[in-house]
C-alpha positions in Angstrom: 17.1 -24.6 17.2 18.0 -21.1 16.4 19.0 -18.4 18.9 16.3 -16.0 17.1 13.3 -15.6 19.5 10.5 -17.4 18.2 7.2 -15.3 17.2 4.6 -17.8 16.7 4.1 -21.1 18.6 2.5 -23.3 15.1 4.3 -23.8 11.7 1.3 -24.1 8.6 1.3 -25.5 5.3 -0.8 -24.4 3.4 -2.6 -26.2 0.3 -3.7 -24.2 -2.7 -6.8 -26.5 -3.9 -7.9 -25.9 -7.0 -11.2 -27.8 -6.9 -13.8 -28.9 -4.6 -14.9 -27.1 -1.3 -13.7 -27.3 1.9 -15.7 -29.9 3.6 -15.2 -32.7 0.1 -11.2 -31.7 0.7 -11.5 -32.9 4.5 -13.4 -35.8 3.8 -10.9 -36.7 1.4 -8.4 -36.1 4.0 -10.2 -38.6 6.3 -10.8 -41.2 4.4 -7.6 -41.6 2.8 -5.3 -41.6 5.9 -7.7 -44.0 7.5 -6.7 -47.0 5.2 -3.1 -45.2 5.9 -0.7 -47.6 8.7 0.0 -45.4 11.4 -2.5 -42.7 11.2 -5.4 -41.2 12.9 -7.9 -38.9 11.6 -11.4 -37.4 13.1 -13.4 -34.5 12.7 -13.0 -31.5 15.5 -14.9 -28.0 15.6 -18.1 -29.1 14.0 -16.4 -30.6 11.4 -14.8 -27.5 10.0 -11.3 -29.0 11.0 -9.9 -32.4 11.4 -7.5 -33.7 14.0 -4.7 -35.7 11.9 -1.7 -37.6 14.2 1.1 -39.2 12.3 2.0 -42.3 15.3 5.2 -44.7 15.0 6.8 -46.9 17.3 8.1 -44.8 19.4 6.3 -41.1 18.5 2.9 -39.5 17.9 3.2 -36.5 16.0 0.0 -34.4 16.4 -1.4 -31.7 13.6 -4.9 -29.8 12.7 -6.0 -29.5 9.2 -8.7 -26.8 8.9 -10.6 -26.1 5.3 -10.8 -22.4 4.0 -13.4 -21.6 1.6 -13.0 -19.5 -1.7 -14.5 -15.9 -0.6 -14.8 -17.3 2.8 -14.0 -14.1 5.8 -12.5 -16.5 8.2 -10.1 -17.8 5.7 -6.1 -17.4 6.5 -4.2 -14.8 5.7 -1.8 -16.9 4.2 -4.1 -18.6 1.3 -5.3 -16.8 -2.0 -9.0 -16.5 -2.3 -9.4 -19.6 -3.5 -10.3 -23.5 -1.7 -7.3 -24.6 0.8 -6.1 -26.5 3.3 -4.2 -25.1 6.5 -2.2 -28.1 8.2 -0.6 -27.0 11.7 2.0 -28.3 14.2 3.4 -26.9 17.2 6.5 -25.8 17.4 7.0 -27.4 20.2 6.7 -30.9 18.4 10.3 -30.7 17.2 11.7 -30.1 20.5 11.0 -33.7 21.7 13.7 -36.2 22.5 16.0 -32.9 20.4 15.4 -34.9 17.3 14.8 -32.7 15.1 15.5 -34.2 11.7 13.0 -37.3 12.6 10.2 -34.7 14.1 10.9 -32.6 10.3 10.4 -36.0 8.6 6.7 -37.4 10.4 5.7 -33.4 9.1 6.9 -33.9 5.8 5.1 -37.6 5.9 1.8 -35.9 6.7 2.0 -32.8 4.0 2.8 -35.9 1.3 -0.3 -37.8 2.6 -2.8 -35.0 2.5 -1.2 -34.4 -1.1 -2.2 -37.5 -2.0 -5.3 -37.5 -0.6 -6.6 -33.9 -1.8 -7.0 -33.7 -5.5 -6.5 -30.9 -7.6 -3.8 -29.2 -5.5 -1.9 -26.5 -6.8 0.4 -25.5 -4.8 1.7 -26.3 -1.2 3.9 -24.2 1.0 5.3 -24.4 4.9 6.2 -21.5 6.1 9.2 -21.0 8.9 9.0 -19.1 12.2 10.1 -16.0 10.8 7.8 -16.1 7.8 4.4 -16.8 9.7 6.0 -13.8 12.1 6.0 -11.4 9.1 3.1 -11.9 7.8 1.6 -11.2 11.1 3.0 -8.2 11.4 2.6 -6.8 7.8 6.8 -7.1 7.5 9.2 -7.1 4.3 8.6 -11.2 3.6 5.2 -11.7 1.3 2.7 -13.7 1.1 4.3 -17.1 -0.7 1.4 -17.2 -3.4 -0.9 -14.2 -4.2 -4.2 -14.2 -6.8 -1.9 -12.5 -9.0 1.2 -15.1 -9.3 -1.5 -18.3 -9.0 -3.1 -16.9 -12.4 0.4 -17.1 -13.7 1.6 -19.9 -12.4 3.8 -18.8 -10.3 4.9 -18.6 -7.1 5.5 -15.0 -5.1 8.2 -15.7 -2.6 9.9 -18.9 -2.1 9.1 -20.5 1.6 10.6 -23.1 3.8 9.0 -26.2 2.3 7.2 -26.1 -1.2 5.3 -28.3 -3.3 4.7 -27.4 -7.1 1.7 -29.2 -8.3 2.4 -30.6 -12.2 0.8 -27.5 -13.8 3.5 -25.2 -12.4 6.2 -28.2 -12.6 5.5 -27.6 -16.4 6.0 -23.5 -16.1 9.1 -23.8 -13.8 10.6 -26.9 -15.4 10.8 -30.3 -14.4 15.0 -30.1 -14.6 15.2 -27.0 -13.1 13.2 -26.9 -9.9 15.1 -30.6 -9.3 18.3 -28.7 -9.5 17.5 -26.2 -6.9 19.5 -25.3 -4.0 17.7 -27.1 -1.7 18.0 -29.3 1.1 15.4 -32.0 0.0 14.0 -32.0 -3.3 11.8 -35.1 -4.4 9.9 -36.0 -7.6 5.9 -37.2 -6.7 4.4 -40.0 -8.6 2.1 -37.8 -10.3 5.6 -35.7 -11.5 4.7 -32.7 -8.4 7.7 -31.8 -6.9 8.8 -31.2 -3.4 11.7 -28.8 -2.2 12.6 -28.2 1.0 15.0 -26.0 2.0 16.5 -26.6 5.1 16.1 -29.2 7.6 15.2 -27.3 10.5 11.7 -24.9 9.8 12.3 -23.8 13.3 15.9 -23.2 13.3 15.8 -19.2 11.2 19.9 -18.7 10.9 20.0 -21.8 8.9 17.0 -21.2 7.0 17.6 -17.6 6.6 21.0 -18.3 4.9 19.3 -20.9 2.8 16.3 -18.8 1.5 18.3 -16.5 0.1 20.6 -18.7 -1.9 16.9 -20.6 -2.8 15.2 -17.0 -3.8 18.5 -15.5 -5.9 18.0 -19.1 -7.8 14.6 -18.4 -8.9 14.9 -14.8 -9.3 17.5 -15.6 -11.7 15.6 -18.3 -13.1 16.8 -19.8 -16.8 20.4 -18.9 -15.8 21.2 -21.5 -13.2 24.9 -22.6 -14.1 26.4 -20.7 -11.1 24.7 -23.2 -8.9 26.3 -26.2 -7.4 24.2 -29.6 -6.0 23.7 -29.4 -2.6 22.3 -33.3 -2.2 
């Protein structure tokens, strides 16, 4: 982990839904992961939240997924004004056993499983330490999607982890965003496409260096030769 002083103790992604309200989304949630190996799923906080735990062999890998409504005043600062999903972890959770890269890969599991189970998603992002810090505070790192750039399909500032639904996989480029200098990038079954940038969200040297190779490429985007792969 990073020497940088932590300033929040959860990490969210949050998922941009285009249709559907919040409590249809977390039903969906539900009752896809229950037919889903490995998984455990039940409703918490009068059902405006669901408790979701990834479990393996050896780990259990706890999260909370909490609907926002469009318009809604309790919604999170993070999301446009429009339907979403908020998944959580702890920060703690990638401290266990110092396995890091495993702990990164049960998250990444889960944000692919509530992809698959919520339709109509737009646009997914996980933000790092520093980012969700930021925000908090009102600080020079934006808001990762705005109203403004999700009526253009497009994002605002690039984030730790993101997932590019096919609409904006057809603005960006399917080519283009799988050449990005990222750590993990993966084409979806249904052609979405997941980058992640580093392998540590909670480790900010690493991902700080990262980012900013990752935002100069899509601030220059459609001149991308001066970038190598990094697989």
């Amino acid at each position: 982990m990073g020497d940088r002083e932590l300033m929040v103790d959860t990490l969210p992604v949050d998922f941009i839904v285009s249709e559907g309200d919040e409590r249809t989304v977390l039903e969906s949630i539900i009752k896809a992961t229950s037919d889903v190996d490995g998984y455990r799923a039940e409703w918490r906080d009068e059902a405006s939240s669901v408790s979701l735990v990834r479990q393996t062999k050896n780990s259990t890998f706890p999260s909370v997924v909490t609907g926002h409504e469009s318009g809604s005043p309790n919604r999170s600062y993070m999301l446009p004004s429009t339907t979403g999903v908020e998944l959580r972890v702890f920060v703690d959770e990638f401290e266990i056993d110092d396995n890091v890269s495993e702990r990164t890969e049960l998250l990444l599991d889960l944000v692919l499983q509530i992809y698959t189970a919520t339709e109509a998603v737009a646009y997914a992002y996980g933000l790092d330490t520093e980012h969700v810090g930021s925000l908090v505070e009102g600080r020079e790192l934006g808001k990762p999607m705005t109203d403004e750039s999700l009526a253009e399909n497009r994002i605002n500032e690039v984030s730790w982890l993101m997932l590019f639904g096919p609409e904006l996989v057809a603005e960006y480029g399917l080519e283009w965003l799988l050449r990005a200098p990222a750590w993990k990038r993966e084409e979806l079954d249904d052609g979405a496409i997941l980058l992640v940038t580093s392998p540590d969200p909670t480790d900010y040297e690493q991902f700080s260096e990262d980012r900013d190779i990752l935002r100069t490429y899509f601030d220059g985007r459609g001149n991308d030769s001066q970038y190598t792969d990094r697989s």
